[in-house]
N, C-alpha and C positions, 0 to 999 in steps of 0.2 A: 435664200439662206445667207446669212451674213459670212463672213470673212472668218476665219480663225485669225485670231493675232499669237505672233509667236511671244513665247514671255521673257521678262527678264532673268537675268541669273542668280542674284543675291537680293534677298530686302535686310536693313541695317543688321540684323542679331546674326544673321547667319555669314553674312559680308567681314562681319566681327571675329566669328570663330575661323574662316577662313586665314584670315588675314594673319593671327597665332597663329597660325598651322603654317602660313609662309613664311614666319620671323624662326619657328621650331625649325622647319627645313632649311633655313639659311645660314642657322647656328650651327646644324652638321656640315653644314657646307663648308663654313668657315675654319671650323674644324680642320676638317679634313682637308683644307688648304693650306695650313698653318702647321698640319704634321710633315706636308710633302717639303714647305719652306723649313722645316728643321733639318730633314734630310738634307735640302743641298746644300745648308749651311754647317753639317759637320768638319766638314772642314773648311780652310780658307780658298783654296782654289780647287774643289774636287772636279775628279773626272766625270765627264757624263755622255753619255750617249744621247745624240740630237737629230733631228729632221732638217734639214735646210730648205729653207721656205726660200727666201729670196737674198739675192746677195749683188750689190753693189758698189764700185767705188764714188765712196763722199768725200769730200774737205773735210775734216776734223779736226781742231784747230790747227786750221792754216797747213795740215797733212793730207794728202794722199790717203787715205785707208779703205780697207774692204767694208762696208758696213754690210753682216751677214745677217737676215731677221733667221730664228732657230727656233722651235719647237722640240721640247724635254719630253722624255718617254711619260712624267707625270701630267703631261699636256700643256706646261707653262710655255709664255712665248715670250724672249725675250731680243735684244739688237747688239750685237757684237762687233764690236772693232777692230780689226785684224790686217795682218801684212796685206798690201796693197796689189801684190804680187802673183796670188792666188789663183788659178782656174777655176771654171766655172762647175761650182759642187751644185747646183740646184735642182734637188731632187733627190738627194744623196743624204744614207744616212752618216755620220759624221761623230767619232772620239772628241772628246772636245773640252780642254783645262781654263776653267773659270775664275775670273778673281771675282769673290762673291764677301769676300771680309765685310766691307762696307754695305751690304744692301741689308735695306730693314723690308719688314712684311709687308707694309703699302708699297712699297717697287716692284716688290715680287705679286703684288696684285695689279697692281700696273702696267707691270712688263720692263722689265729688266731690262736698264743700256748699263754693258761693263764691257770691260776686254776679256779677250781670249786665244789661246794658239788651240792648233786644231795639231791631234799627234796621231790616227789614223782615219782612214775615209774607205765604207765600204760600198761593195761595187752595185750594188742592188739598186734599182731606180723607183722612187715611191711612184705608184700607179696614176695620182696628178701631175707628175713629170713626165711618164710615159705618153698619157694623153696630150700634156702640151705636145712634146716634139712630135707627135702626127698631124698635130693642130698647124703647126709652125713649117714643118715641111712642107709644106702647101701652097707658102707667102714667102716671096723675097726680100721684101719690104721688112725692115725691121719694126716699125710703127703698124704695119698688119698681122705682124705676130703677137707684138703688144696688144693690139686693138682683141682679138680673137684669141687667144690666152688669157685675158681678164673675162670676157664675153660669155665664154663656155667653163672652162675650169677658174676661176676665182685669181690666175697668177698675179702677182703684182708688177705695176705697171713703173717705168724708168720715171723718175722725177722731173724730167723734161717731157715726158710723154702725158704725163698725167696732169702736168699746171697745163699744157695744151687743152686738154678734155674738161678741165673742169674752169677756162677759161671760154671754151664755145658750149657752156652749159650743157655737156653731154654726160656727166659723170653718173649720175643717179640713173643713167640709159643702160651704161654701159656694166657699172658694177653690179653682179648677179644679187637680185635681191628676190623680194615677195613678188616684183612686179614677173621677171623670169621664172619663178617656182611658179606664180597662177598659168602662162602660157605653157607651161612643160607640164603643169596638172591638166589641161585642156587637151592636149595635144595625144597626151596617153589614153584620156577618157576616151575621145575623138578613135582610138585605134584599139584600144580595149575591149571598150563598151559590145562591140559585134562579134567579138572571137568569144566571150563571156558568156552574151546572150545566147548564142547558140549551143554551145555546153552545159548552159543552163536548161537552157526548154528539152534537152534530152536528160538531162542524167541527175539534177537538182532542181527544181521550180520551184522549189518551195524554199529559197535562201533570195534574200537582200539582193536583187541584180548587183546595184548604185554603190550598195556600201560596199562589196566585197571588191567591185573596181576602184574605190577611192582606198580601199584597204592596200589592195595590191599597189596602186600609184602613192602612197604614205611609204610604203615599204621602198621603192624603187629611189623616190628621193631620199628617204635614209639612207639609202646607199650611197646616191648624190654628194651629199651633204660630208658624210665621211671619209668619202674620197677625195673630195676636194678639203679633206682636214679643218672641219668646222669654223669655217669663215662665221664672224660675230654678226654680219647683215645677215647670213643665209640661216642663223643659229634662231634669231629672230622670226623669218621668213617662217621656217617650218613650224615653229612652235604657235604659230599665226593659222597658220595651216590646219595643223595637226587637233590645235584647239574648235577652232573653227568648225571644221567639220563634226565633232564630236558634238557641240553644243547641236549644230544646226538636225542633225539626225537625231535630236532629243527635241527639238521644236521649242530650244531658247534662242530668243535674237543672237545673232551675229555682230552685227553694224552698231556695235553701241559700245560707247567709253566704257561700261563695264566688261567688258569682252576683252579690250585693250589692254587693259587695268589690272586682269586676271593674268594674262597672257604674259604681260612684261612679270608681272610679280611670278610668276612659277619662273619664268627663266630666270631671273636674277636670283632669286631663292638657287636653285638649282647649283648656274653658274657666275658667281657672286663676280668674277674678273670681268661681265658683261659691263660692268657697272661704271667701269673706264673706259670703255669701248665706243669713239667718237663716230663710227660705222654703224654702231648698234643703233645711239640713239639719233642719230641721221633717219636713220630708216624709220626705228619708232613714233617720230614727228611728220616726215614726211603720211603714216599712216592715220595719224590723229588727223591731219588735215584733209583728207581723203575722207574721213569719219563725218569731221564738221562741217563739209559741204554736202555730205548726204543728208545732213541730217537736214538742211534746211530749202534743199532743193529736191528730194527723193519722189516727189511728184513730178518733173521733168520725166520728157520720154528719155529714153536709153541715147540716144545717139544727140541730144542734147546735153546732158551730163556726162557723158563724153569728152566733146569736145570743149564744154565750159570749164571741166574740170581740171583739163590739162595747162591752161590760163593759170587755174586758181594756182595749180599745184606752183606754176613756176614762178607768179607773183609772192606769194608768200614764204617759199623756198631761197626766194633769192636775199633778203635781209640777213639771213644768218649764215646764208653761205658764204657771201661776199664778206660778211665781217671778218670772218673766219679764214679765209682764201685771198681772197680782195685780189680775181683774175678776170677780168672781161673784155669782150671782145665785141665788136659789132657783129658777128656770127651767131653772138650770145641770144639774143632775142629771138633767131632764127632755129634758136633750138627748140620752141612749142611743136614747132612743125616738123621738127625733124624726130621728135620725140611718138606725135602720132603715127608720122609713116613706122618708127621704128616698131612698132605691132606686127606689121608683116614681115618688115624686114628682117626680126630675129627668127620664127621659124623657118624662113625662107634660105638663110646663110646657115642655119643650123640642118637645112635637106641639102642644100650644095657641099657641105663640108661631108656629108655622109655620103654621098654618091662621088666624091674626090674631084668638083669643082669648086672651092672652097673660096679660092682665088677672083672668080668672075668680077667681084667688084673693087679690088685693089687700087685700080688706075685710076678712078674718078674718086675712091675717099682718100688716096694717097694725094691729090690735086687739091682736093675741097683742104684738108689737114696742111697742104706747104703753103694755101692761101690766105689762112686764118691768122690775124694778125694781133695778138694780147697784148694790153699793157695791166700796169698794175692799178688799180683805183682802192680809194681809201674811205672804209665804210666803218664808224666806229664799232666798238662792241655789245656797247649799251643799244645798238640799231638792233641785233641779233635778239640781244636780251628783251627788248621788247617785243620782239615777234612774238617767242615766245610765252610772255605776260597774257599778250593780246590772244595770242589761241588758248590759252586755258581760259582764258574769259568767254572767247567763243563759243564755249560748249554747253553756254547758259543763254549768253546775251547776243542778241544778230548786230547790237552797234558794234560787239567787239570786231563780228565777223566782218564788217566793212571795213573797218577802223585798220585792221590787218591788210586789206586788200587795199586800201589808201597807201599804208606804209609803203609798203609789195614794191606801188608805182614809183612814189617819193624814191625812194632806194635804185631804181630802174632809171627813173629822170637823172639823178644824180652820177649816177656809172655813165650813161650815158656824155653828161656833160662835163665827165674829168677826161671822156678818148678823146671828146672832141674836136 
């Protein structure tokens, strides 16, 4: 008996009505983004009530300042400039007097840098705060609080900790994306699946084992996702997820640019601010290229696509990162391989952190992290912009897909021979 093939999702007429129905949703969206940017703009500097996501002192010309990133009860996130002087509010919900006269509706979908004083601060600590500092009491090391505070709850990383990370190619490891959501959907299945089954074979048998556990694991990351105050990678991640599963228990392909395609358009419909989100489509590209190598290798065993694929990811990865970043290291190369062990290494630090040895490997990545040595290397932007070109080409044509994988190395030969 032959194979079932799973099918696609849209043929052109219905791909069409679809697509209205995403431009309708984006229009209430916009909407109703554009009512919340008349609120803050009724006055010049109104009061508001905010979330303190992360708060650090920057240079701002040639000053000392606090630069505070803030989260609005309307969901907006904007970056604040403030006395230099300040303690550490992060986690804190925050009063907080805006000069907003000057900002038009593209900033406010952007994300807002203005000044601001803060005139009360209350004592509550949001529940992502809470978990850092259990996370962080654990670690002496301030670079392993950093390290594990981005890891597990989404915090954001010091500006000196992070050109580190994304100078020894480790950033796309470290910041919680799809690739974390699939190991934390594995991991719950993996612990689920046999508390389920057994409550099932007594008291329901006749209910979806699979669905009702991917149900309960959709719900658990919603939780996730909200607590860590919907990070634009993780926003992504789930809707990837969320999608995913739904087509696949319908028996439409998964692994195909129309799947992708859908996926980004409901989120950006949805949450139209995605749309300047350089996190967002970080991850979205990264996922095409994951796409375009199945497509053309998916007959490889498993454990070869695997391992070829982690190559592909970081060849191809690296033209637009570097353009973009322009941080490398000779450690940098060495991140293919640190990227596969990191498979085990995240569930394994996420059971040490939970049985409160969290710490155990401090000493040797606090070593490996003062040994790594960055300089700057200068990779134009039109290198990035062509990556790009080339992978949308890829999704037809396999020269594109070498022609990318040529760049990858040109781009790689190149860093290499500016540390040199």
């Amino acid at each position: 008996m032959s194979k079932l093939e799973r099918v696609d999702l849209f043929d052109r007429k219905s791909g069409l009505l679809f697509f209205l129905f995403l431009l309708f949703i984006a229009s209430l969206s916009l909407s109703y983004e554009y009512y919340q940017f008349t609120k803050l703009k009724t006055f010049d500097d109104p009061l508001v009530r905010a979330s303190v996501i992360d708060q650090e002192i920057r240079l701002i010309a040639d000053k000392p300042k606090t630069s505070m990133k803030l989260r609005l009860e309307n969901g907006s996130t904007l970056r604040c400039a403030m006395s230099p002087y300040l303690r550490d509010l992060r986690g804190r919900e925050v009063l907080v007097e805006l000069q907003v006269a000057k900002v038009t509706f593209l900033d406010f979908l952007k994300g807002i840098h203005t000044r601001g004083v803060i005139t009360e601060v209350y004592p509550e600590l949001s529940l992502k705060e809470q978990w850092y500092r259990r996370i962080a009491s654990v670690h002496e090391d301030q670079w392993m609080r950093e390290l594990y505070g981005a890891l597990f709850v989404a915090t954001p990383m010091s500006q000196e900790f992070q050109t580190l990370i994304g100078g020894m190619g480790l950033s796309a490891a470290i910041s919680i994306s799809g690739y974390h959501f699939a190991i934390l959907s594995a991991i719950g299945f993996f612990l689920l699946r046999p508390l389920y089954r057994a409550a099932q074979d007594r008291y329901f048998p006749y209910r979806h084992g699979n669905r009702d556990v991917y149900i309960i694991i959709l719900v658990l990351l919603g939780f996730y996702l909200w607590a860590l105050e919907f990070n634009p990678a993780m926003v992504r991640s789930f809707g990837m997820i969320a999608v995913g599963y739904w087509l696949y228990d319908r028996g439409i392909r998964i692994i195909s640019f129309q799947t992708l395609a859908v996926t980004l358009g409901i989120l950006l419909a949805f949450f139209p601010k995605l749309f300047f989100s350089l996190a967002f489509w970080f991850s979205a590209f990264g996922v095409l290229l994951i796409f375009i190598f199945i497509r053309y290798f998916e007959h490889w065993k498993k454990w070869q696509i695997f391992l070829a694929l982690n190559v592909w990811l970081y060849l191809t990865m690296l033209p637009i990162s570097l353009s973009i970043f322009g941080t490398f290291g000779w450690i940098h190369a060495g991140s293919i391989g640190m990227n596969i062990i990191f498979n085990l290494y995240y569930p394994l630090v996420l059971a040490f952190h939970t049985i409160g040895i969290g710490e155990i490997f401090d000493p040797y990545l606090v070593r490996m992290f003062e040994s790594a040595e960055i300089k700057k290397v200068e990779i134009p932007i039109i290198v990035g912009w062509s990556s790009i070109i080339l992978a949308l080409g890829a999704m037809w044509r396999k020269e594109a897909f070498w022609l990318l994988a040529l760049l990858g190395i040109a781009v790689l030969s190149s860093a290499v021979y500016q540390i040199a």
